[in-house]
N, C-alpha and C positions, 0 to 999 in steps of 0.2 A: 356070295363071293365078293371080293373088295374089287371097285372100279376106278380107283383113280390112284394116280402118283403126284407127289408132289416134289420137282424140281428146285433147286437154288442155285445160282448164279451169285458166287461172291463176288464180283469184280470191284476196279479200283475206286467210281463214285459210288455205286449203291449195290444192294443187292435186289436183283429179281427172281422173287416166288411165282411159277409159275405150275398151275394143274390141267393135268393131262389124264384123260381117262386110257384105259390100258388098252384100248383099239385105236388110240393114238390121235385123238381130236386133241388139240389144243383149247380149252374151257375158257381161262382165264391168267390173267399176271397180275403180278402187283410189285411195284417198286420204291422199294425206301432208300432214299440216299445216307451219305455219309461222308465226312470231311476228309481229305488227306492234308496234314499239313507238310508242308514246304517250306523248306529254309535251310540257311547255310550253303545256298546257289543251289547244290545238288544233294540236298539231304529229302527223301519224304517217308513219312512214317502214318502209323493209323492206331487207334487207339481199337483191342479186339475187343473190348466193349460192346463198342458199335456195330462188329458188323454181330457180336450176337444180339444186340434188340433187334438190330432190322432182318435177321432169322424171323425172331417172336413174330415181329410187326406184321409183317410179311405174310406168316402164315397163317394169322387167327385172320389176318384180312379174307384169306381164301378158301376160311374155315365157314365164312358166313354163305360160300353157294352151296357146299357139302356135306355132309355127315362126316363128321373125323373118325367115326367107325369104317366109314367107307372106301379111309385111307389105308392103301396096303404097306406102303412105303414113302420114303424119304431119301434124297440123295442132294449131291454138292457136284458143281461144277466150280472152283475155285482159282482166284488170280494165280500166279504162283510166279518162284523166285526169289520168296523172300524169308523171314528171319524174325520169328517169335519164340524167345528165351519162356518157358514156362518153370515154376517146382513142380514138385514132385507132388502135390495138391492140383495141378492144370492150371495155379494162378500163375496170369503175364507177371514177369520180372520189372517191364517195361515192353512199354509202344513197339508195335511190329517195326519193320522197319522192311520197307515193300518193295517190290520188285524194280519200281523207279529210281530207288536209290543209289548213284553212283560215288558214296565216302568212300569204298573199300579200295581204293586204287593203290596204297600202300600193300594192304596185304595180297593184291592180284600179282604186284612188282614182285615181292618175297615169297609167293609162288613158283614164280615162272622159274626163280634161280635153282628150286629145289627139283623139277621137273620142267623137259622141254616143252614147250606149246603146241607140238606134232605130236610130243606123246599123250599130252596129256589130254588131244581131239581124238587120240587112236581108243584111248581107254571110256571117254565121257560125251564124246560126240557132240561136244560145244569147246570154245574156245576157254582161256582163262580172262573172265572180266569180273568186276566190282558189282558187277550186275545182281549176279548168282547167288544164294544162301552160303555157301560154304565161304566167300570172301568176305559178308556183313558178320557172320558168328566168329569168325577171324578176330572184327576191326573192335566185337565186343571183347572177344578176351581181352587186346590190346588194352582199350579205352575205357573199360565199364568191368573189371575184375572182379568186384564182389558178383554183379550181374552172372558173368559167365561161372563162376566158384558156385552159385546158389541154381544153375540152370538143370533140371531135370532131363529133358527133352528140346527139341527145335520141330518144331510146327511149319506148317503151312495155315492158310485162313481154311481152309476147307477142314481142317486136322482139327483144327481148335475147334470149330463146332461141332466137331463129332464124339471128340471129348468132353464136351458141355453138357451133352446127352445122352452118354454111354457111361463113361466116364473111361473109356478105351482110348491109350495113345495110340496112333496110328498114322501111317501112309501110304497111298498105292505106288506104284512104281511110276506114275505116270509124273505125279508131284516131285516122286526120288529124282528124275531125269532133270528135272529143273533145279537140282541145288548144288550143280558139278563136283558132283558127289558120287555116283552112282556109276559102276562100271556096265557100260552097256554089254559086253561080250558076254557076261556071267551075270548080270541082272541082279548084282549083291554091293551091298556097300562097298568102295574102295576101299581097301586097306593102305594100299599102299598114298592115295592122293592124302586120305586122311590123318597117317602118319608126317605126310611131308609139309601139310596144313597144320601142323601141331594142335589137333584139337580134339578133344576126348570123343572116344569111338563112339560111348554109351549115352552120347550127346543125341544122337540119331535113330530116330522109331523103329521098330519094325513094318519092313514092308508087306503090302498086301496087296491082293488084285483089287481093282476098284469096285468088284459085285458085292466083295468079303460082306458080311452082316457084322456090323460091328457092333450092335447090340438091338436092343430094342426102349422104345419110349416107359419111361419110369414113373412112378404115380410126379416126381418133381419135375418130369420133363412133360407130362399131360400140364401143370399148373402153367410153368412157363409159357412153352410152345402152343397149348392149345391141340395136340394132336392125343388120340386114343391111346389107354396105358398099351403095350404089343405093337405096337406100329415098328417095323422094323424099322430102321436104322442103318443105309447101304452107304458104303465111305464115300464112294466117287473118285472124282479126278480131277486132275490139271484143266485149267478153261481149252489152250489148246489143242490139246488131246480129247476133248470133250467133244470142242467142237468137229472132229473128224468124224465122229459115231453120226452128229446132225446133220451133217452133209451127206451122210451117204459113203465116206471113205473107210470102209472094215472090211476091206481085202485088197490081197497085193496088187500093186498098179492101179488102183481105184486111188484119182487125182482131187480133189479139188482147191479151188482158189477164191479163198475169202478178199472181198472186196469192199471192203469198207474206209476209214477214216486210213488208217496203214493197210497194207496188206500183204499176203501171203499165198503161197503154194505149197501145200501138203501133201505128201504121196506116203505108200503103204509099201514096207519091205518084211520081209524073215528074216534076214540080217544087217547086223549097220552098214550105212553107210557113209564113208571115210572121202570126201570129195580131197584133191591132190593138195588144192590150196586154200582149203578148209574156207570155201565160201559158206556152204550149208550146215544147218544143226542136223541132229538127229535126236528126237524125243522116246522114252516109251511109249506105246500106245495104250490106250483103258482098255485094250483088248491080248487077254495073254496072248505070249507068243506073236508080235508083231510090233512094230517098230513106225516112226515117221518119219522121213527125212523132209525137210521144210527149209524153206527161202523167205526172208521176210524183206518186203523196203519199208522204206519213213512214211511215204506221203503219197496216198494215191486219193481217196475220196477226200481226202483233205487239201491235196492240191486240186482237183476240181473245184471246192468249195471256195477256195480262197483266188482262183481263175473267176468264178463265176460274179464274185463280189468284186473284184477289182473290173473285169469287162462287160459284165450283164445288166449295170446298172437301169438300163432302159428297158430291156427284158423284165426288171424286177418290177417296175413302174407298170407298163403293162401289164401284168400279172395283175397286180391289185387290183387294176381299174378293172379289169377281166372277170375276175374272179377265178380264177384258175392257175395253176401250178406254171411256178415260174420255169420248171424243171421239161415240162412241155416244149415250150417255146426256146429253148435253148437244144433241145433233141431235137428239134426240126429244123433248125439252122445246122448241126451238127451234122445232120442227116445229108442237104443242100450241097456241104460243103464235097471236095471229092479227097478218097483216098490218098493220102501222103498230105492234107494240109496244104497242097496247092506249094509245095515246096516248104514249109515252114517246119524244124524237131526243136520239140520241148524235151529238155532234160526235168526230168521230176525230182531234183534231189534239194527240196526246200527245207531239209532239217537234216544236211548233211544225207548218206546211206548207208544202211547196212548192205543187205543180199543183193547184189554181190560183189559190191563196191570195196565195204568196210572201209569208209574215208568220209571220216566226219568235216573235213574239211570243203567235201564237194558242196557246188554250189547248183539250181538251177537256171535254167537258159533256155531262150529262142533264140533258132539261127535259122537265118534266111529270110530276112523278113524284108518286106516289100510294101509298096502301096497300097497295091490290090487285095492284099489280105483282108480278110472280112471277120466278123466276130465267132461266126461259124468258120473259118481256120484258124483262130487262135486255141478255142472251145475243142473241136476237132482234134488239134495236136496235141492238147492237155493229156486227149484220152490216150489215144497214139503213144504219147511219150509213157506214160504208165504201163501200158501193156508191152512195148518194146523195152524197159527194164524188165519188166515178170518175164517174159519169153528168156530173155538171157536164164533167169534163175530155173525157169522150165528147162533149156537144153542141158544144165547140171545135173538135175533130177534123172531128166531121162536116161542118164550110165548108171542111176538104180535100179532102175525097172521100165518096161514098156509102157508109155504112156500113147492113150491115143485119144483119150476126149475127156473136157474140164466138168467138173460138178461145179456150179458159182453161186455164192450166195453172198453176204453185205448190198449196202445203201448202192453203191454205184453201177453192180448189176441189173438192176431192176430195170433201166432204159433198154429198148432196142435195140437200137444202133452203138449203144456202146456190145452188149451182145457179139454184135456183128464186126464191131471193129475186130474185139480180142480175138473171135475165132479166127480172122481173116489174118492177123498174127501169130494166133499160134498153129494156123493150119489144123486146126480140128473142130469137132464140134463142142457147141457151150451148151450144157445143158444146167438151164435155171433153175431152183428148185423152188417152192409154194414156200416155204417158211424162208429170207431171206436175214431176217436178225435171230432168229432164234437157234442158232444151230449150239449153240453151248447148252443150255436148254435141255435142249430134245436128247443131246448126247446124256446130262445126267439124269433125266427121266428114265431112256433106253436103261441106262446104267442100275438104276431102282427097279426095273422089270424085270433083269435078268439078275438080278441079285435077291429079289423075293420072292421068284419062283413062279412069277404071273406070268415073263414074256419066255419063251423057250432058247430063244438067242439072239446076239447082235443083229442078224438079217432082218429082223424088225422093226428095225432105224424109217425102214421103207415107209413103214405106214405113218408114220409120224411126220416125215417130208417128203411128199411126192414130187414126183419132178412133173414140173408146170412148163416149159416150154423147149426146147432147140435149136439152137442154130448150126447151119452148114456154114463152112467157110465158101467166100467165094474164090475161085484160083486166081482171077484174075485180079482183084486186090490183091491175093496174099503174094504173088509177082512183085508189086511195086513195093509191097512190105518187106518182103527179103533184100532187096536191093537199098531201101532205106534204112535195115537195122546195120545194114554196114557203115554207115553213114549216120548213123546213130552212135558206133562203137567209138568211128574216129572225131566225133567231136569231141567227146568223153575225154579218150586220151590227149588230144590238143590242150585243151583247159586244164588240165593237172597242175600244172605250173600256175597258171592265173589264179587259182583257186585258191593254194596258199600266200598267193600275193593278197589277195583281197581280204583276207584274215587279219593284212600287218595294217590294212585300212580305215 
């Protein structure tokens, strides 16, 4: 019997191969990067070249602990959002053009006249932005005519390489949901968004569940890739929706909150959900019949990081001399410090915000600040102010479904006391999981098992990331928490005004 899977992780620098045996140990990774380039202020595109060598690369790297006989499968966990013209051959037209990319702001404008932007969150469960696939294969008709005249299909990165192997166009619904395209209620292409997009129907794949087999490895995909002729080939999905399988989120009300560089809040519905003032998206899931509603903000591990560098410079110094983790010695100061910062809120919005601001104009802030404040209440509030934005987007979620305790996993989980702050925020339990970067990963692994018949079902996600620790909230923090997220809302709204003043700056 075949004992391992091997994962991929398209994302936007590199791709990571990673092998997992089917009892769900994590073996090994391997990551090859890749360029995005950038230019024209807010243009960025990728050549899909690259990310199929760093497929190959990737995998004959992790071909050298295993027997490629031994591989039963193959899957993708992919960026998504974005806008690869291929013919009718699977050759690019031209350079994807990724999900970073914001050119399409004309054709999001000459959308919105054609349908309202309440109807068009009632049928797509995202907003109308430049963002999305369906406004970049717009801005090609516009600008790149012969391009769009000669395009067979429109891809995602995860499509493309399954095409490369298969030689099968395809998508699962979880990628469809990412190219404001796809009508959530009926889980079928728009017609009607597509008609009012002027852009040919047959422009668009057919859709598939992410387990589909979309073919098997071919004596030309053995030379390339390095895997066994019969190796199935399982399509995958959206990195987002991937990573909910990795956390542990494949059933209703089952929450968690990626904590990393941005971060987010993903919860589990059976139907969409339509928030009044359209803060929150709504994904496919890689799991039929279920749905994500999700919150994302700008800067959470990255506003730590760039706290940390601007006030911990002596914290850093000692570390070295130390030998030990600068990350320590700022968790014990953090720790020191008392709940609420000693009077001091950080607003997190250092790259403007999305969930649930939607105001690229916001700025961040300390308010209240004082003598006494020490490096462990600036550090302290950092985190505070993070988690007191996510709770906002948690109370949206929760008129989806019952939420009553967080799954967490990214870089900025992994401390204690931050742990304990978020619980004591969002008044429930944080439960950590053992694997804290790997959740896209683990989801198109999961996705590979139950797509070649080795794992029985999603409920399997379990064994692949266990849950490694919990916290309770304490009530008597979460007392001074409530009383400061009000005090948190109104500084927010005070600064509205200074906000776009500081723009004209």
């Amino acid at each position: 019997m075949s004992k391992y899977i091997i994962a991929h992780d398209l994302g936007t620098s590199g791709n990571k191969a990673t092998l997992f045996s089917v009892e769900g140990a994590l073996l090994k990774s391997e990551v090859v990067g890749y360029p995005v380039r950038y230019f024209n202020g807010n243009w960025a595109e990728q050549d899909p070249e690259d990310w199929w060598q760093a497929v190959c690369t990737a995998t004959k790297r992790l071909l050298k602990y295993v027997d490629a006989k031994e591989v039963c499968a193959i899957s993708f966990s992919g960026q998504m959002m974005g806008c690869l013209c291929v013919n009718e051959q699977g050759k690019p037209l031209r350079n994807a053009i990724i999900w970073a990319d914001m050119r399409a702001k004309e054709q999001e404008n000459a959308l919105a006249k054609k349908i309202s932007p309440k109807r068009f969150y009632r049928i797509t469960g995202h907003g109308l932005s430049g963002s999305y696939s369906l406004e970049k294969l717009m801005w090609i008709r516009d600008h790149e005519p012969e391009v769009y005249q000669n395009t067979y299909k429109m891809l995602q990165a995860k499509d493309y390489i399954v095409y490369r192997l298969t030689g099968t166009f395809a998508t699962d619904y979880s990628d469809a949901s990412g190219t404001n395209a796809l009508d959530l209620n009926t889980m079928e292409w728009s017609e009607e968004i597509i008609e009012a997009a002027g852009v040919r129907r047959d422009l668009f794949p057919d859709i598939f569940p992410s387990t589909y087999v979309a073919g098997e490895i071919s004596k030309e995909g053995k030379e390339a890739i390095g895997l066994a002729i019969g190796t199935k080939v399982v399509l995958g999905g959206g990195d987002g929706s991937c990573a909910s399988v990795g956390a542990g989120s494949i059933a209703e009300g089952i929450t968690y909150n990626c904590l990393g560089s941005s971060s987010w809040i993903s919860t589990v519905s059976k139907e969409p959900f339509f928030d009044e003032k359209m803060r929150t998206v709504t994904w496919a899931h890689v799991i039929p019949g279920l749905l994500i509603p999700s919150g994302t903000m700008q800067t959470a591990g990255a506003a730590f990081s760039w706290a940390k560098d601007i006030f911990c410079k002596e914290e850093m110094r000692t570390a070295q001399e130390k030998g030990c983790s600068v990350y320590e010695l700022i968790n014990q100061e953090i720790a020191e410090a008392k709940a609420g910062s000693n009077g001091l809120v950080f607003l997190p919005y250092l790259l403007g915000e999305r969930c649930p601001r939607w105001n690229s104009h916001a700025k961040g802030s300390f308010t209240g600040l004082k003598m006494e404040h020490t490096t462990g209440d600036f550090m302290r509030s950092v985190v505070e102010g993070i988690a007191m934005n996510l709770s906002l987007i948690l109370d949206i979620l929760k008129q989806a479904v019952p939420i009553r305790e967080m799954l967490v996993v990214g870089g900025l989980a992994q401390g204690e006391i931050q742990q304990q702050i978020f619980a004591d925020i969002y008044g429930m339990d944080i439960i950590r999981l053992e694997h804290l970067e790997e959740a896209t990963s683990i989801g198109a692994a999961v996705i590979a098992g139950v797509g070649a018949g080795v794992l029985p079902d999603f409920a399997c996600a379990s064994r692949f990331n266990r849950i490694y620790s919990r916290k309770k909230a304490e009530p008597s923090n979460g007392e001074k928490y409530a009383a400061m997220k009000g005090v948190f809302e109104q500084i927010y709204e005070s600064q509205l005004d200074i906000f776009e003043q500081l723009e004209k700056l």
